[in-house]
C-alpha positions, 0 to 999 in steps of 0.5 A: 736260670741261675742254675744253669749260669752256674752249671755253664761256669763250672763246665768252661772252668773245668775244661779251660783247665790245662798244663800250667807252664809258669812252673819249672819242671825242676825246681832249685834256688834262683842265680842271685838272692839278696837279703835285707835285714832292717831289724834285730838285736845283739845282747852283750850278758856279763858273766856270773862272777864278774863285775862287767856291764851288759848292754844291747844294741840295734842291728841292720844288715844285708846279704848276696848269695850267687848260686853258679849251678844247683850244688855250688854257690857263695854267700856275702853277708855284711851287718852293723850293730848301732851304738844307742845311747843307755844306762850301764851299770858298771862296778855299782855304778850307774852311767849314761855311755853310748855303747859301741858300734859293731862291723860283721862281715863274712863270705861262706861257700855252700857246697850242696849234695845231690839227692832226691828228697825233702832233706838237702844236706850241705857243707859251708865254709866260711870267713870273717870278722867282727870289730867294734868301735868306739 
C-alpha cells in the first residue's frame, strides 16, 4: 500500500509539472536597488618615517542606484565614519582623543555594454567627496 501512495505521489508530481512563469525571459537588474551598509571600517596607517597616529573608526552607510533601461543607470552612495573614542600614540606619547568624524558622498554613472555572456563589462563615471570633522 505505501508503495503504490509513493508511486501515486510521484506520477501527480511529474505531470503536475509545467512552464514556471514566475521568471523573466530575460533577466536584467530591478528599476531601484537600495543598499544599506550597517557596519565596516576605516584605517588611517602612518607612514614608515613619520611620526603621525593611526587610528580607526566605525563606518555606516546607504546607497540608491536607478537603473533607466538595461544599459544606463546612476548610483547615490552616502557614508559616515563615526569618531569613537581611543588611545593614540603621537610623537611617544600616549592620549585619549575622540577621532574625527568622516562624511563620504558620491554619485556614479553606470554605462553598461551590450553583450550575450557571463561577462558584462561597463564604464562608470563618478563625483564626490569626503570631509572630515572634528
Amino acid at each position: 500500500m505505501t508503495r503504490w501512495i509513493a508511486i501515486l505521489l510521484a506520477v501527480v508530481g511529474v505531470v503536475g509539472t509545467g512552464t514556471a512563469y514566475a521568471q523573466e525571459t530575460a533577466p536584467g537588474p530591478g528599476v531601484v536597488e537600495v543598499t544599506i551598509i550597517p557596519g565596516g571600517g576605516t584605517f588611517f596607517m602612518k607612514g614608515a618615517n613619520t611620526q603621525e597616529a593611526s587610528f580607526g573608526n566605525y563606518d555606516l552607510g546607504a546607497g540608491v542606484t536607478v537603473n533607466f533601461n538595461r544599459y544606463v543607470g546612476v548610483e547615490g552612495e552616502v557614508s559616515g565614519a563615526l569618531g569613537i573614542s581611543q588611545n593614540l600614540q603621537f610623537a611617544g606619547l600616549t592620549a585619549n582623543q575622540t577621532t574625527p568624524h568622516i562624511l563620504n558622498y558620491s554619485g556614479i554613472l553606470v554605462v553598461t555594454a551590450p553583450n550575450h555572456t557571463a561577462v558584462v563589462p561597463y564604464v562608470p563615471g563618478d563625483i564626490g567627496d569626503l570631509s572630515l570633522f572634528e
